[in-house]
C-alpha positions as a LaTeX table, in Angstrom:
\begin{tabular}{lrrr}
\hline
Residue & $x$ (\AA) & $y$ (\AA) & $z$ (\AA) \\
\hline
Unk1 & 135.02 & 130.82 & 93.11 \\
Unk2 & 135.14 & 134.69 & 93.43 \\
Unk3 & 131.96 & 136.12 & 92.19 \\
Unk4 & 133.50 & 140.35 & 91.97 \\
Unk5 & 136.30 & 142.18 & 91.45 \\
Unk6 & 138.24 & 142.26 & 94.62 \\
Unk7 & 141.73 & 143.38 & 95.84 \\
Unk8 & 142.47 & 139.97 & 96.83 \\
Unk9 & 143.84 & 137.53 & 94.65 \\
Unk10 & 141.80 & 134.73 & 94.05 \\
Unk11 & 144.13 & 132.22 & 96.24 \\
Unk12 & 143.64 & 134.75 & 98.97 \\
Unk13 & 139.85 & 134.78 & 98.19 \\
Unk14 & 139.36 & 131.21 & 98.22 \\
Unk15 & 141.35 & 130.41 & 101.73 \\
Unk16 & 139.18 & 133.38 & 103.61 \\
Unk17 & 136.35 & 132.28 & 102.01 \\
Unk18 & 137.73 & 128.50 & 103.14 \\
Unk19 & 137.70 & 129.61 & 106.48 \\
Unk20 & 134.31 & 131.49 & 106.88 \\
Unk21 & 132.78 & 128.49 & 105.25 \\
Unk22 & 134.15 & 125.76 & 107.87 \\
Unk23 & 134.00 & 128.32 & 110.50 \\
Unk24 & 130.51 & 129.83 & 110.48 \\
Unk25 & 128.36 & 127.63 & 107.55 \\
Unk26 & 129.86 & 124.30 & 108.06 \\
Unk27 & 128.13 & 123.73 & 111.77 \\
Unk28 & 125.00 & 125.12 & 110.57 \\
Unk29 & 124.48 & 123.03 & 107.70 \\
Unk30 & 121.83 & 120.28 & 107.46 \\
Unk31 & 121.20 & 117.12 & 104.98 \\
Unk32 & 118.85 & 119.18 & 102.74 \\
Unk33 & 121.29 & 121.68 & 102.08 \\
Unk34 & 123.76 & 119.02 & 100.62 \\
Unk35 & 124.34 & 120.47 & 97.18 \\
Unk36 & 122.92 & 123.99 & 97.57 \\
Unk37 & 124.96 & 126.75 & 96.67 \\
Unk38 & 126.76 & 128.92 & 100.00 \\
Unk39 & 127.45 & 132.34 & 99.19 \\
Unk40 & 129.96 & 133.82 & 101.65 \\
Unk41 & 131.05 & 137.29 & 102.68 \\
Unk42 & 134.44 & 136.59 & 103.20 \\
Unk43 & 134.76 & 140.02 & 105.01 \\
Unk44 & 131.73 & 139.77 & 107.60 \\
Unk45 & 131.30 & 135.71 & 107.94 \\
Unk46 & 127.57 & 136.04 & 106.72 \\
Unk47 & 126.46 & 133.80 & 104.02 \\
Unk48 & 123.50 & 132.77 & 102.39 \\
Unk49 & 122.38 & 129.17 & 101.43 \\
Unk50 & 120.57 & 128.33 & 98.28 \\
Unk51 & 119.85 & 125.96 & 95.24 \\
Unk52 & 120.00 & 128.45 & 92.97 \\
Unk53 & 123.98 & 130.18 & 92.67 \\
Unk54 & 122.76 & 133.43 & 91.40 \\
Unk55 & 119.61 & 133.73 & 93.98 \\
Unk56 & 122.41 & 133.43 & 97.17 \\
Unk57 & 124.54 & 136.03 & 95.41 \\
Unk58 & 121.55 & 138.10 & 95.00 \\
Unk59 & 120.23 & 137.64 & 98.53 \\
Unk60 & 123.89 & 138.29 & 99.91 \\
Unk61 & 124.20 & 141.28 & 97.74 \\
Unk62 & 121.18 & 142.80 & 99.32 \\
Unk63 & 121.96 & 142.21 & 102.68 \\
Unk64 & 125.98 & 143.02 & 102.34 \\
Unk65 & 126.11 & 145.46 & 99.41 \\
Unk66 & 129.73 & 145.61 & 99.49 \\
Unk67 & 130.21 & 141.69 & 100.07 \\
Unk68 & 133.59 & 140.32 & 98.88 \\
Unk69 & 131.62 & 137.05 & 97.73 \\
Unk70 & 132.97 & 133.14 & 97.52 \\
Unk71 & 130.79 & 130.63 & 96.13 \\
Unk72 & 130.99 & 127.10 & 97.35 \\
Unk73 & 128.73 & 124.14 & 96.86 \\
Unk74 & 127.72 & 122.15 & 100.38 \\
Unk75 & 128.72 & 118.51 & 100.63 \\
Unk76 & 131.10 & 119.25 & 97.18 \\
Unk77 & 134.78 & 119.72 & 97.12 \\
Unk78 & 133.82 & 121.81 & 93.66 \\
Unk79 & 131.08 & 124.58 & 93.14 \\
Unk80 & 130.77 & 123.56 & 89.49 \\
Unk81 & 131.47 & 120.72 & 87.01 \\
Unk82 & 132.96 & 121.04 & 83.64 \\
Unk83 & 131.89 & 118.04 & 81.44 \\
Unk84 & 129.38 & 115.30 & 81.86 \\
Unk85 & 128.59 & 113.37 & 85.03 \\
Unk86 & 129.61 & 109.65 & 85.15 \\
\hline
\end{tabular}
């Protein structure tokens, strides 16, 4: 899910972002993080790992200030559902 205006289209977006996630987060990532919200730089590979969608972004933001950001969700083939849970 692209989180700024970019030059890429968002198909392009989502496979780099794709590939940095099961590339650099994937390994990394524990059973606590299972739903947390993974904020990627699709440019530099760095992310940021958090419950809270808008506090990654934020945290990536400040570290990368021109990040290309993707959004996933950890342990979710979706970063967000649309509709109730059943």
């Amino acid at each position: 899910m692209p989180t700024t205006e970019s030059s890429r289209g968002p198909e392009e977006l989502a496979r780099l972002g794709g590939e940095v996630f099961d590339r650099n987060v994937r390994p990394s990532l524990r059973p606590e993080d299972d739903g947390k919200f993974v904020a990627v730089d699709v440019v530099s590979g760095e992310y940021e790992i958090d419950r809270d969608d808008y506090a990654a972004v934020t945290r990536m933001r400040a570290r990368v200030p021109a990040a290309d950001v993707w959004l996933a969700r950890a342990g979710s083939p979706a970063t967000c559902r649309i509709g109730a849970a059943r």
